[in-house]
C-alpha positions as CSV (number, residue, x, y, z in Angstrom):
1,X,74.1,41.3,60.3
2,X,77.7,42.0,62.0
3,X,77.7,44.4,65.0
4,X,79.9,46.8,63.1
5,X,76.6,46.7,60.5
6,X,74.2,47.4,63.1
7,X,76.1,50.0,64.2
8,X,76.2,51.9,61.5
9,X,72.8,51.4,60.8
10,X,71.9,53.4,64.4
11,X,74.6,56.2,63.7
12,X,73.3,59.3,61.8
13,X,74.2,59.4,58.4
14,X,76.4,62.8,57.0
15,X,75.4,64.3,54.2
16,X,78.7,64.6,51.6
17,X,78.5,68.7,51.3
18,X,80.6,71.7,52.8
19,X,77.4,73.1,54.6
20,X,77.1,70.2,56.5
21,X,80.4,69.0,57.8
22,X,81.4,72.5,59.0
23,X,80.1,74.8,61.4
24,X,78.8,78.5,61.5
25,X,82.7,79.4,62.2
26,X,84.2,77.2,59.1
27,X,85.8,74.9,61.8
28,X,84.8,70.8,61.0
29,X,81.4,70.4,63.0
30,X,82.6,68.4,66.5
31,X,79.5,65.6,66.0
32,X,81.1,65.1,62.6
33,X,84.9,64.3,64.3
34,X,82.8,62.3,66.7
35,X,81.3,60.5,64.6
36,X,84.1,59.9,62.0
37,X,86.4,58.6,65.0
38,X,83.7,56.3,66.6
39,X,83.6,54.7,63.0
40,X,87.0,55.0,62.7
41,X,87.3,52.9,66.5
42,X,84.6,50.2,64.9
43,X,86.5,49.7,62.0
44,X,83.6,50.5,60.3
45,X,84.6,50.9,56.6
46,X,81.1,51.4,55.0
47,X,80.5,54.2,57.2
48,X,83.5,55.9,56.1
49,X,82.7,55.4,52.3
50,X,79.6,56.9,52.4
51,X,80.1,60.0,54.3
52,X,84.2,60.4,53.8
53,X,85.7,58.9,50.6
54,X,83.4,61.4,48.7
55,X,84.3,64.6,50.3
56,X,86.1,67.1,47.9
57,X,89.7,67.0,48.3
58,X,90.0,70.2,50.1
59,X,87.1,68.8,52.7
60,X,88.8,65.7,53.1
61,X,92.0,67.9,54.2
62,X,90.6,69.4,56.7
63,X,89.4,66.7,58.4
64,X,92.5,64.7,58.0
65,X,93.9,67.9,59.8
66,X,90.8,67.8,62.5
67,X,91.6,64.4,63.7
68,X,93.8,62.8,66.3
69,X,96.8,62.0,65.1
70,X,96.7,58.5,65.9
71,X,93.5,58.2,63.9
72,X,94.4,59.8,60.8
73,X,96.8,56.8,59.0
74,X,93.9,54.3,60.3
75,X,91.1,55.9,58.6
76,X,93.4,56.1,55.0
77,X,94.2,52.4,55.7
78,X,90.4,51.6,56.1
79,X,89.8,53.7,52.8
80,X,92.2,52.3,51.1
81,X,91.6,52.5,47.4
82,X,88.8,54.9,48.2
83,X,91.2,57.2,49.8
84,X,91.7,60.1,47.6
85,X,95.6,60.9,47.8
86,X,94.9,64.6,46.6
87,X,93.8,65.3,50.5
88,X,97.2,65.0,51.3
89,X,98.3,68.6,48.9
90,X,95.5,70.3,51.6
91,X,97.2,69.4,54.7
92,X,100.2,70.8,55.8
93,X,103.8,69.9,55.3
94,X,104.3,68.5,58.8
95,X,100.8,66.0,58.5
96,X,101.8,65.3,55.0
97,X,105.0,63.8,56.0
98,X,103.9,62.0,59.0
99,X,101.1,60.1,56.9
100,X,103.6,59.4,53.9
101,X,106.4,58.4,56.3
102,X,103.8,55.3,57.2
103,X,102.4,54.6,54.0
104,X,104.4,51.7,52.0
105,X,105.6,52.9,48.6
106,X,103.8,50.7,46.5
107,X,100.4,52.3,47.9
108,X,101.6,55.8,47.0
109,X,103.0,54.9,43.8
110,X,99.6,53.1,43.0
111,X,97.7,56.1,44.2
112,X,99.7,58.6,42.4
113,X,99.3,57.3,39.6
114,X,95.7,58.7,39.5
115,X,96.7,62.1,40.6
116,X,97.5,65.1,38.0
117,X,100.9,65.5,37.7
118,X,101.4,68.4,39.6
119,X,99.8,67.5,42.8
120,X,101.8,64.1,42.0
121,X,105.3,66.5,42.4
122,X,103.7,68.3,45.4
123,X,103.6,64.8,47.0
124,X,107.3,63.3,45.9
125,X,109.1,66.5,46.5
126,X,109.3,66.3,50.2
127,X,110.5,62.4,50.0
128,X,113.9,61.0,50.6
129,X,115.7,60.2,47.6
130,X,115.6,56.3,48.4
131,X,111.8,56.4,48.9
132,X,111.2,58.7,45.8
133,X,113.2,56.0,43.2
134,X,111.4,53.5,44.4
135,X,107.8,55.0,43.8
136,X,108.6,56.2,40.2
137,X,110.3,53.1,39.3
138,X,106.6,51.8,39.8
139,X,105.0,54.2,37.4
140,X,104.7,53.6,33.5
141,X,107.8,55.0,31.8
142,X,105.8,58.3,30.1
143,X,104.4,59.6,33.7
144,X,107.7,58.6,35.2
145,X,109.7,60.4,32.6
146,X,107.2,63.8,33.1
147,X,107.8,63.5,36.8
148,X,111.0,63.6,37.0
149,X,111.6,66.3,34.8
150,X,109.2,68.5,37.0
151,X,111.2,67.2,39.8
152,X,114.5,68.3,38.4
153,X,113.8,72.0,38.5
154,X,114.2,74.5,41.6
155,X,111.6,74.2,44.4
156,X,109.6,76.8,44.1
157,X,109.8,77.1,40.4
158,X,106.8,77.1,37.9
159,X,108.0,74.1,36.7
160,X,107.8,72.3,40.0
161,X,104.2,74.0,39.9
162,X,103.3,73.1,36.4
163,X,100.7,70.1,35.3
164,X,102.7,68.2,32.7
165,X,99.1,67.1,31.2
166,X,98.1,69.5,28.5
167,X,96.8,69.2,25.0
168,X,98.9,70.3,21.7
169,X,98.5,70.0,18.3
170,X,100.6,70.6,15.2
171,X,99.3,74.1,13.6
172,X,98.4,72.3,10.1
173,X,95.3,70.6,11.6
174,X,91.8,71.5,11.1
175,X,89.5,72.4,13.7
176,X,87.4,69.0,12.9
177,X,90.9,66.7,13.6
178,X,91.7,68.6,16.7
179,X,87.3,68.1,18.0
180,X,87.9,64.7,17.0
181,X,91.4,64.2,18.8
182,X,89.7,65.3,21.8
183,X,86.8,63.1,22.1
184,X,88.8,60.0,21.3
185,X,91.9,60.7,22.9
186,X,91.8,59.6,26.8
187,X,94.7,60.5,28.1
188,X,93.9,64.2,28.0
189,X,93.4,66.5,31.3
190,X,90.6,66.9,33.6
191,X,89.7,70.5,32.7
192,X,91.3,72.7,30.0
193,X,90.7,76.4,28.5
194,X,93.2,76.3,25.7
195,X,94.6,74.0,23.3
196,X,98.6,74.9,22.2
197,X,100.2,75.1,19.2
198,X,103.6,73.3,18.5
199,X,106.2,72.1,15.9
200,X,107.5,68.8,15.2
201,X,109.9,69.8,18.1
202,X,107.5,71.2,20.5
203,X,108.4,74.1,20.7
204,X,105.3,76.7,21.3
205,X,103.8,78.5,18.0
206,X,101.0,80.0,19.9
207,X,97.6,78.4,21.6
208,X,93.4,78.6,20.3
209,X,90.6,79.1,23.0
210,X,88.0,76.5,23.5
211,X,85.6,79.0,22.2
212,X,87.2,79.3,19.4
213,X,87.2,75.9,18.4
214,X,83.2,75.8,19.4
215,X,83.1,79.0,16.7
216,X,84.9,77.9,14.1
217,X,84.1,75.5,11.0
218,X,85.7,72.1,10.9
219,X,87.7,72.7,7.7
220,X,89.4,75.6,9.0
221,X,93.3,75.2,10.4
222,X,94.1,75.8,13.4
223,X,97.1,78.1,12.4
224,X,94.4,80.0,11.2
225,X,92.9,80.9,14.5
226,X,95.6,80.5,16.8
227,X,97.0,83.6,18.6
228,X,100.3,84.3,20.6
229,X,100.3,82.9,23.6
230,X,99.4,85.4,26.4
231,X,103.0,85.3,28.5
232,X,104.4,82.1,28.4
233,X,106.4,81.3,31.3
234,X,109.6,79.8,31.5
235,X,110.3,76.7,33.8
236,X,112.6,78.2,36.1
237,X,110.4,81.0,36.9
238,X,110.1,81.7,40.4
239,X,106.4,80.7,41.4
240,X,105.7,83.9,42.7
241,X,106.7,86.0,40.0
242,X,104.5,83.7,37.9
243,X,101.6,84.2,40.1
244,X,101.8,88.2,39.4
245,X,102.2,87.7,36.1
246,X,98.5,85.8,36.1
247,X,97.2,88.4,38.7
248,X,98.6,91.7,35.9
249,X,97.2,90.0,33.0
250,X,94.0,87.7,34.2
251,X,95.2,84.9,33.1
252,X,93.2,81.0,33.9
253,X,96.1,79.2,32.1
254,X,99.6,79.9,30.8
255,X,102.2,77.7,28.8
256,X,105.1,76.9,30.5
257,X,108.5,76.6,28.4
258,X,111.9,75.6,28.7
259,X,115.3,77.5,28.3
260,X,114.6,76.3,24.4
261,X,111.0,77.7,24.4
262,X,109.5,73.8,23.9
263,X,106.2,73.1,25.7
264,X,106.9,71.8,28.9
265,X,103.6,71.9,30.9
266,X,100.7,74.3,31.9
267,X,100.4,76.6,34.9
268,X,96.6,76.7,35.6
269,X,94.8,79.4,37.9
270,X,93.9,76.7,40.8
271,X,98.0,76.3,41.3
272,X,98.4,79.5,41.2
273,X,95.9,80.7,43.9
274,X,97.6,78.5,46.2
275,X,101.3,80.2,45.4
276,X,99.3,83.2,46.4
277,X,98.1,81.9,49.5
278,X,101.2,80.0,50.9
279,X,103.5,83.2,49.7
280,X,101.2,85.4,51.8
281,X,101.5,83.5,54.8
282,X,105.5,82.9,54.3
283,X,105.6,86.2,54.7
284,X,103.3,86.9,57.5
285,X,105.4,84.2,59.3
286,X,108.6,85.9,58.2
287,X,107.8,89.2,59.7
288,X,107.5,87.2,63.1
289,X,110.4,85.4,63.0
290,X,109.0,81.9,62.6
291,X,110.3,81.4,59.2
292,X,107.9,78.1,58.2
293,X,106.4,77.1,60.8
294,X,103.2,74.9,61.2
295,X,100.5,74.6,63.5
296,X,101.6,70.6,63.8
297,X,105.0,71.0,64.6
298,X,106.4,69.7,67.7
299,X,107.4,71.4,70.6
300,X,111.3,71.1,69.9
301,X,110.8,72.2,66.3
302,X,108.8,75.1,67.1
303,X,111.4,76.0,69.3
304,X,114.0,75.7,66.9
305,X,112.6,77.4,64.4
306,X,111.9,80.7,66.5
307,X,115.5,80.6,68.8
308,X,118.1,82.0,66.4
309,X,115.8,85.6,65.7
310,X,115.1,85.6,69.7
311,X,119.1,84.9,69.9
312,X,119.6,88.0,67.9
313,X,116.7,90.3,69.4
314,X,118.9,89.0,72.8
315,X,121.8,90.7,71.1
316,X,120.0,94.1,70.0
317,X,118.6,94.2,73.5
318,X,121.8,94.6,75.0
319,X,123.0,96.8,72.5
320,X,119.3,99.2,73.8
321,X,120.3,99.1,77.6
322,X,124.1,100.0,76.9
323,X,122.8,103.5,75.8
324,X,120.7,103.7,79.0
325,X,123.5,102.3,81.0
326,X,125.2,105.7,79.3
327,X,122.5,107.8,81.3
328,X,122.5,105.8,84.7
329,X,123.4,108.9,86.5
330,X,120.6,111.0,85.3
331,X,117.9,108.2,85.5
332,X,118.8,108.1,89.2
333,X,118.7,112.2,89.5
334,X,115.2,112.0,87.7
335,X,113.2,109.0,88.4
336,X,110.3,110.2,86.2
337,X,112.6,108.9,83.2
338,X,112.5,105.5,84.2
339,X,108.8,105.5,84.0
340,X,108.3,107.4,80.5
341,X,111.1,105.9,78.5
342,X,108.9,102.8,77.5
343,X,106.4,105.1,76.0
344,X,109.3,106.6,74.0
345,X,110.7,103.5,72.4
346,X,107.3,101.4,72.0
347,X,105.5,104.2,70.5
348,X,108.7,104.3,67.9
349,X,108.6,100.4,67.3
350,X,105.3,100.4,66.5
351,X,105.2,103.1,64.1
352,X,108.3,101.9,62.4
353,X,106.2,98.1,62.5
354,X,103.7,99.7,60.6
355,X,106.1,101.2,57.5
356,X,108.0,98.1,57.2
357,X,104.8,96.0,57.3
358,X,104.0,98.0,54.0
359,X,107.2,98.4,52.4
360,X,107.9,94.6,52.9
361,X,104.8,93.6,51.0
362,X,105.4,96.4,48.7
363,X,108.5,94.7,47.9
364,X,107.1,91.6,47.5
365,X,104.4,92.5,45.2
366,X,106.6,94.4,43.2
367,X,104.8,97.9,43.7
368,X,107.8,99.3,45.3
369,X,111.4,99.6,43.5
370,X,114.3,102.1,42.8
371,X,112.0,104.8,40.5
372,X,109.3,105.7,43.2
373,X,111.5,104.6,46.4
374,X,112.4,108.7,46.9
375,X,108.7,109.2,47.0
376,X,108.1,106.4,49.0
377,X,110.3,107.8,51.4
378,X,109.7,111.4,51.3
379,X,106.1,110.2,52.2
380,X,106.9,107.9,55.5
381,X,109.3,110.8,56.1
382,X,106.3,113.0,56.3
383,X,104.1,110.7,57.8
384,X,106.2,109.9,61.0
385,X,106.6,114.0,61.4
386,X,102.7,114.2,61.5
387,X,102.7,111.2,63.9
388,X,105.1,112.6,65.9
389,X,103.8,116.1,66.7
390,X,100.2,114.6,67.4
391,X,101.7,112.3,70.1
392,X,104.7,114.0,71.0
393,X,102.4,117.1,71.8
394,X,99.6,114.3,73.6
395,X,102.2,112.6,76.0
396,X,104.7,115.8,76.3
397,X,101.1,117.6,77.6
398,X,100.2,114.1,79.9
399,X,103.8,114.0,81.2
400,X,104.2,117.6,82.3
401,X,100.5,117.6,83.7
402,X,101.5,113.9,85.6
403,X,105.2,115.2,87.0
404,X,104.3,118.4,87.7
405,X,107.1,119.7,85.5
406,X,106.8,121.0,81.6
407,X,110.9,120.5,81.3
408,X,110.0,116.5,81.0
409,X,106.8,117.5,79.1
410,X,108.8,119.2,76.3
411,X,111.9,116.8,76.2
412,X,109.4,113.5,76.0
413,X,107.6,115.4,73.2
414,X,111.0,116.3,71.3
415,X,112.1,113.0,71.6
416,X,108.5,111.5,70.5
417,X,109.1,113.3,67.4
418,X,112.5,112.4,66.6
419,X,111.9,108.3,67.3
420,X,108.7,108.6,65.1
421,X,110.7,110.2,62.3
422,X,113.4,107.6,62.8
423,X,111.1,105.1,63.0
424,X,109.8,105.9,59.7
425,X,112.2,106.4,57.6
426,X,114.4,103.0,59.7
427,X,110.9,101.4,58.3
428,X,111.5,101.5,54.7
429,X,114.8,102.0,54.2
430,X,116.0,99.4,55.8
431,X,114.0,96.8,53.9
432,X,114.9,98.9,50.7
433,X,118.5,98.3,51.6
434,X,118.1,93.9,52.5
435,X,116.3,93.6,49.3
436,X,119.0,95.6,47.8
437,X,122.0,93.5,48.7
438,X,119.8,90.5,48.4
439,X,118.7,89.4,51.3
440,X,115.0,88.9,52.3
441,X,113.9,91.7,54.2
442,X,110.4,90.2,55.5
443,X,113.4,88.1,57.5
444,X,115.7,90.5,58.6
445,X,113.9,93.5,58.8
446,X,111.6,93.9,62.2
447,X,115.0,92.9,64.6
448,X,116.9,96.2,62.7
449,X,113.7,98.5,62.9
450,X,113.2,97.4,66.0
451,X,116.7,98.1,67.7
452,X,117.1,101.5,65.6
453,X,113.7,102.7,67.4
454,X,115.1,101.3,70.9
455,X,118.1,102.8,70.4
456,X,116.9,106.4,68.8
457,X,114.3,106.7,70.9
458,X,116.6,106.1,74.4
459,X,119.5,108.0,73.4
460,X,117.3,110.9,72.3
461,X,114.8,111.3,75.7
462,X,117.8,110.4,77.8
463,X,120.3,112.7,76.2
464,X,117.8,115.4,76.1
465,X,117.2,115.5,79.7
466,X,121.1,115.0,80.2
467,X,121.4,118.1,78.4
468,X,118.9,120.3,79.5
469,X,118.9,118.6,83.6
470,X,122.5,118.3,84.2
């Protein structure tokens, strides 16, 4: 018995399910990543086929993602053929990159090769030209032809999204010839709900559900049964706008066509989840300014990414304290300004936060457009005059109580309720207006809303007391 045997035989064994590799929390349990990296130290490769290589992919992911960096190209290499190259569509783009970057071509072309088509492109896409050639040169000339037309539309696109493996038969088949088809045929997908109709040129006549086939007698055609296919969508589709179209209509499945309606591929509800998920949190990390960041970034790209939105909040800061700079010689008449004119502008860059939050994903979801935009408005309009007399009439009340004076009471109020009111309606129309003239306003939006509140909100307490003080 080798000593990497032995070992293995005294270290615990983990069971291959989700409620035993993670924790209360969701987090990867720690005696797990112990364990997984002393076997990963030992080189011990039986270990690591029992209680890795047969984690689900999505598993698999997040342990890839759990462990050192050093450890994570040894324990694939150790795997090797066991390794299950979908793992690498569950870790972000950053891991992803470093793994592949190390891997030699011919091992990701031969494990590609296993993988559905469209976790295949989600894998190619982020190679260098050089590196990409070479792996599909490698593949069979069908699966290499099917990749690269997926790879030849936009990122993004439900063609870059779709699974190229589908099944389609001519409409002039009978129910028994298409059962048949299936259970011989072994080139066929995973998992399927429907079965598409097509001419001698594939282009898409319509689709039959799997339950219809199940239902039906085997004499009977399939043009027979077939119905229109619910929404086909076309190739260049932006993902996103596909996604909604599965979210309006329930959709599992949808054919995806090109500019001359021929069957191109199938968009399934698993791919489409994911659009939902990473468009989500694209725009989460939008409205911060981070653009695309990752957790595994480096320090100098992390910085990169967030310097050129600091650079311009730099700008619109400046721009804020050349209207105090306006109001110097009051500020040093009434030092009680100094102290209340943060409450003034933060109270108005929150609230105006909170409408674009909503307009911005009211934009993206499509909820929100050019027939109920006056409502829309008319609404946050009313909203930030509410807000405003509640607080305004809160900190006016604090103020005069705190400086002894109800002059700076009532001016702090007045202003509260015009920076709330500008803060609303800065909120949406401002996203309204980038979306307008095409520009992304989950980018752009927070360093505008932001610099209108500063601005409003100083230029209204400190002109206020100018007025009524000097």
């Amino acid at each position: 018995m080798t000593e990497n045997e032995d070992e293995h035989l005294n270290r615990p064994a983990a069971e291959e399910s989700h409620d035993d590799i993670y924790d209360d929390e969701g987090s990867i349990r720690h005696d797990f990543l112990t364990m997984v990296g002393a076997a990963i130290a030992d080189r011990d490769v039986l270990f690591l086929r029992q209680n890795v290589a047969g984690l689900h992919e999505s598993e698999l992911g997040d342990l890839i993602e759990a462990i050192q960096p050093e450890q994570r190209l040894s324990m694939i290499r150790l795997l090797g053929a066991d390794f299950d190259m979908t793992a690498l569509t569950e870790v972000d783009e950053t891991i992803r990159m470093q793994i592949v970057d190390q891997m030699p071509n011919e091992q990701i072309a031969a494990a590609i090769g296993d993988l559905d088509s469209d976790d295949a492109v989600y894998i190619l896409e982020d190679l260098d030209d050089e590196d990409r050639e070479e792996i599909l040169a490698q593949l069979p000339f069908t699966e290499r032809v099917r990749l690269r037309r997926a790879l030849d539309y936009p990122e993004s696109s439900a063609g870059r999204r779709m699974q190229t493996e589908f099944v389609a038969v001519p409409p002039f088949w009978t129910v028994g010839q298409t059962i048949d088809y299936m259970r011989e045929e072994e080139d066929l997908p995973e998992s399927f709900t429907q079965i598409f109709v097509i001419d001698p040129t594939f282009k898409l006549l319509g689709a039959v559900n799997l339950d219809a086939i199940l239902r039906t007698k085997r004499a009977v055609k399939i043009e027979t049964i077939m119905h229109a296919t619910n929404h086909p969508i076309p190739a260049e589709m932006d993902q996103e706008e596909a996604a909604q179209l599965f979210e309006q209509y329930d959709l599992l499945s949808a054919a995806v066509v090109d500019e001359n309606d021929r069957l191109v591929g199938v968009l399934t509800i698993d791919d489409v989840v994911d659009v939902i998920q990473e468009e989500a949190e694209e725009d989460l990390l939008r409205l911060g300014g981070v653009g695309d960041e990752e957790l595994s970034d480096s320090i100098a790209e992390t910085s990169r990414s967030r310097v050129p939105w600091l650079a311009v909040n730099l700008v619109t800061a400046f721009m804020a304290a050349s209207v105090i700079s306006l109001f110097e010689a009051t500020i040093q008449e009434i030092v009680a300004l100094a102290v209340l004119m943060p409450i003034v502008a933060g109270m108005g860059g929150n609230a105006g936060s909170q409408t674009m939050t909503v307009t911005v994903r009211a934009l993206a979801t499509r909820n929100l457009d050019i027939h109920n935009a006056f409502r829309v408005v008319r609404r946050e309009a009313g909203v930030g005059l509410l807000n405003g007399l509640i607080f305004g009439l809160s900190i006016g009340a604090v103020a005069g109580f705190w400086f002894q004076d109800p002059n700076i009471g009532g001016i702090i109020a007045t202003a509260m309720l015009i920076n709330m009111m500008a803060a609303a309606i800065a909120g949406i129309l401002i996203p309204l207006s980038l979306d307008r003239f095409g520009a992304d306003p989950a980018v752009a939006s927070a360093v505008f809303v932001t610099t209108v509140t500063d601005i409003t909100g100083f230029f209204a307490f400190l002109g206020l007391a100018t007025w009524w003080f000097m």
